[in-house]
N, C-alpha and C positions, 0 to 999 in steps of 0.2 A: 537713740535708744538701742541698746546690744541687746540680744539675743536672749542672754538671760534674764536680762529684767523683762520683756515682754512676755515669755513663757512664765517669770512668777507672779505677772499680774495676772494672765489668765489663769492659774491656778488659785491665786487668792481670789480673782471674781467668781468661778465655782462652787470654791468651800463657800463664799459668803451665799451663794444662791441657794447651795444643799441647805445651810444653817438657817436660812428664811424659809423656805420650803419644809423642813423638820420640825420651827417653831411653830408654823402655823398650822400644819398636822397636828401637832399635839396640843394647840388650843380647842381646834375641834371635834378632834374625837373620832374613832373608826366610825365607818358610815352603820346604816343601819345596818343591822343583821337580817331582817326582815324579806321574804324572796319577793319581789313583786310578780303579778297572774302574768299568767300566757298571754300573749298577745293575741288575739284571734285569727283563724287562718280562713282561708276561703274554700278548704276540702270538707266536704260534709263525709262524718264519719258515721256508720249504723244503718239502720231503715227505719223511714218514715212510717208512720200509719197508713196503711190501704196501697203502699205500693205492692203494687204484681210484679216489677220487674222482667216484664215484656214491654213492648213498644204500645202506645195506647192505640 
């Protein structure tokens, strides 16, 4: 196999992978637009009720 025929197979097996990868994009459809919530984090933000913020 020479040189060029191996570089235009791997060029043809690309286009065909972009062209699978394009068709099934556009069976499905952009994802939702919708944001999903924060994830919760573990820093507590504000003041609680009844804290003095002094040492008990």
């Amino acid at each position: 196999m020479s040189t060029a025929v191996k570089v235009s197979a791997f060029a043809a097996a690309l286009v065909a992978v972009f062209v699978v990868a394009w068709t099934i994009g556009s069976a499905v459809g952009p994802p939702d637009e919708t944001p999903s919530p924060p994830a919760p984090t573990s820093e507590h933000e504000g003041h609680h009720e009844g804290h003095t913020g002094g040492t008990p």
